[in-house]
C-alpha positions as CSV (number, residue, x, y, z in Angstrom):
1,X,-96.6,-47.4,23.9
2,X,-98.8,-47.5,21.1
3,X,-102.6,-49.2,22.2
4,X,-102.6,-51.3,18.8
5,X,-100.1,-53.6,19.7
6,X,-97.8,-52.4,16.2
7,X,-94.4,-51.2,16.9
8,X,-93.6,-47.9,18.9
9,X,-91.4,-45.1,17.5
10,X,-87.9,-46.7,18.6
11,X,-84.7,-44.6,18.6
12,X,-81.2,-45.3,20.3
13,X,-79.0,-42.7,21.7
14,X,-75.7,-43.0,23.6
15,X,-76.4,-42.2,27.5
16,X,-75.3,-39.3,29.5
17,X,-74.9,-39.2,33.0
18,X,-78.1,-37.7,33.8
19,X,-79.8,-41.0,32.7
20,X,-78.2,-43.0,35.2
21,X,-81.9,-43.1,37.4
22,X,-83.0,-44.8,34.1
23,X,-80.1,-47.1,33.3
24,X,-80.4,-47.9,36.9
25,X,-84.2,-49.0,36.8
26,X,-83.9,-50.7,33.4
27,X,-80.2,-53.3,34.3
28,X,-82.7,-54.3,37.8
29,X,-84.9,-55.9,35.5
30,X,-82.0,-57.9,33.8
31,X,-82.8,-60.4,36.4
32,X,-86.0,-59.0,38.1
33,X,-84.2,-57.3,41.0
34,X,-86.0,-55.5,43.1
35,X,-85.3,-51.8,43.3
36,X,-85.2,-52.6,47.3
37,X,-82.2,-55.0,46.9
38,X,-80.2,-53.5,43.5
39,X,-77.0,-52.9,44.6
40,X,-76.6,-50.2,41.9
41,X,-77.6,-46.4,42.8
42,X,-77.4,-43.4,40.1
43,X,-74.5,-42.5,41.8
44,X,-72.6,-45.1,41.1
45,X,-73.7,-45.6,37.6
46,X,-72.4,-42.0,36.7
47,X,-69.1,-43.1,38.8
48,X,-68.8,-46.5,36.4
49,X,-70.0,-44.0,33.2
50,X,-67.1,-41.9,33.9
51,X,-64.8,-45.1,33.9
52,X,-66.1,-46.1,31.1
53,X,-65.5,-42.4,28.8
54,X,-61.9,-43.0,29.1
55,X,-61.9,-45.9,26.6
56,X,-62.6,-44.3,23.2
57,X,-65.4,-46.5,22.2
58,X,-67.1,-47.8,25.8
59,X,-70.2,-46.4,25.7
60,X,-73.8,-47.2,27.6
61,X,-76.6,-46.6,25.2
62,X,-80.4,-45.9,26.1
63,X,-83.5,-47.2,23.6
64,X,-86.6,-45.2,23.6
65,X,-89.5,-46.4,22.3
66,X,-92.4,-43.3,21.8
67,X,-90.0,-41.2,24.1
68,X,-89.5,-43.4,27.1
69,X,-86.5,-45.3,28.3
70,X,-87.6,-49.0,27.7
71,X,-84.0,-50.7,26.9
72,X,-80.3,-50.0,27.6
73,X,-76.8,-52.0,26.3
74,X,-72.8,-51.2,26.7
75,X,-70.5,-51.8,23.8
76,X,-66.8,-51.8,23.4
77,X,-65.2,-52.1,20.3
78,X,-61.5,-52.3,20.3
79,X,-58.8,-54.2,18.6
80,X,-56.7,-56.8,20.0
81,X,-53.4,-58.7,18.2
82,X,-55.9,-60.8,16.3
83,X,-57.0,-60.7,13.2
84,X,-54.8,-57.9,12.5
85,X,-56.0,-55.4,14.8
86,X,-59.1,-55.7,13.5
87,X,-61.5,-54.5,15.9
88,X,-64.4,-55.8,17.2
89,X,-67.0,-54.9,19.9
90,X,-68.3,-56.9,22.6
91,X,-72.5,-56.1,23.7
92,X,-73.1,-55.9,27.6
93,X,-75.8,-54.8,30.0
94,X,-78.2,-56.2,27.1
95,X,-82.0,-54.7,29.1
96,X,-85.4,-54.4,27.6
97,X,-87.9,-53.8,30.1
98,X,-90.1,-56.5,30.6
99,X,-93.4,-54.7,29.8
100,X,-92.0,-54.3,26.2
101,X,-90.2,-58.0,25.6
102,X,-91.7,-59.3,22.3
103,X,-92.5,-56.3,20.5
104,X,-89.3,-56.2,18.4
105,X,-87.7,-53.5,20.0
106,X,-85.2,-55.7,21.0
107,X,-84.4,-56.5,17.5
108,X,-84.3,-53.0,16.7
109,X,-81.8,-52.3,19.6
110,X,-79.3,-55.0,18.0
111,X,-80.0,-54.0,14.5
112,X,-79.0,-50.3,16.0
113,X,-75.7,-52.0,18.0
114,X,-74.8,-53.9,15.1
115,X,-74.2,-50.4,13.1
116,X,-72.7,-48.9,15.7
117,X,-69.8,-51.7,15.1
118,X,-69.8,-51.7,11.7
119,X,-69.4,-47.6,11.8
120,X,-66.4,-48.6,14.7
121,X,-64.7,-50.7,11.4
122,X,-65.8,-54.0,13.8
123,X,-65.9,-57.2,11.9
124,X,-67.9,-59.5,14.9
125,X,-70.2,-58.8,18.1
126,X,-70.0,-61.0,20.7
127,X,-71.9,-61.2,24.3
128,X,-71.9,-63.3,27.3
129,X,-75.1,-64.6,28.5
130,X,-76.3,-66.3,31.9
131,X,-77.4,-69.7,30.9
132,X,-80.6,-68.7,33.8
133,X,-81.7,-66.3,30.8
134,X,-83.1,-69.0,28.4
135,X,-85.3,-66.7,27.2
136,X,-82.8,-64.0,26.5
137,X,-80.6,-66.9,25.0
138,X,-83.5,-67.8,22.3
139,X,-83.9,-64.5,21.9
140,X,-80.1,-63.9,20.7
141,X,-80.3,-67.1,18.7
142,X,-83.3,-65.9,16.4
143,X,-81.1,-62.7,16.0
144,X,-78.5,-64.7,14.5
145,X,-76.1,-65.0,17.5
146,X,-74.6,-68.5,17.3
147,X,-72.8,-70.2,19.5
148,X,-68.9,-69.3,19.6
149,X,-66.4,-71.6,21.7
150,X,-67.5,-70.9,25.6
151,X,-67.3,-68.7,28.0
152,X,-64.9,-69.2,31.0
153,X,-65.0,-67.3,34.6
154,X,-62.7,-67.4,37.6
155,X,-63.1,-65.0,40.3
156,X,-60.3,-62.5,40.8
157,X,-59.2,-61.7,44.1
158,X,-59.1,-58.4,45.5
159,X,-55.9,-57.3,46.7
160,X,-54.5,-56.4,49.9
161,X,-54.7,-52.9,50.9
């Protein structure tokens, strides 16, 4: 990073599986998991990568800012019987690393999602936050992410081998 505080060189590129250390490190400190206790290795991200190639637009990106990994998101776009098969793209595994919160990379990394879904013919973004992240949630909000209905959960059970 840049000693004067201004903003670092920031680019965005879609993820390969020989990031998977880096996406590893960056999604513990979603919600400050210790590397000890993350239950996700780089094995098993290049497993849920490989999952993820077989949709046409899943993809895990990686945000550099000056050259180092500092930030990571998933997308899928895809179209649904709704609004005519318009598609539309759905943001998860939203990650800047906490040393560079509040710099406006984060802002840069949406900006950058954002026209990834418009170049995917999307007409809406929409993610899922923790309501624990109230700082993520403001963050969102000064993006321009409003509120849209709620967000509903029920376990699913795994079935019997």
């Amino acid at each position: 990073m840049t000693a004067d505080h201004s903003l670092p060189h920031v680019t965005v590129r879609q993820a390969t599986p020989d990031d998977a250390d880096a996406l590893v490190a960056l999604l513990a400190e979603m919600d400050d998991t210790p590397a000890r206790v993350a239950t996700l290795d780089a094995a098993g991200a290049r497993k849920i990568m490989a999952e993820m190639a077989a949709y046409p637009y899943f993809r895990a990106y990686l945000v550099f800012a000056d050259d180092v990994a500092v930030g990571t998101f998933s997308m899928l776009a895809f179209c649904s019987l709704t609004h005519e098969g318009t598609r539309q793209a759905v943001l998860d595994a939203v990650v800047i690393s906490r040393a560079c919160r509040g710099q406006g990379i984060g802002s840069l990394m949406l900006d950058h999602a954002v026209r990834i879904a418009g170049e995917a013919g999307c007409y809406k973004i929409a993610l899922s936050s923790n309501l624990k992240r109230m700082d993520a949630d403001r963050f969102y909000e000064n993006f321009g992410f409003t509120q849209h209905g709620i967000s509903l959960v029920v376990p699913v059970p795994k079935p019997h081998a």
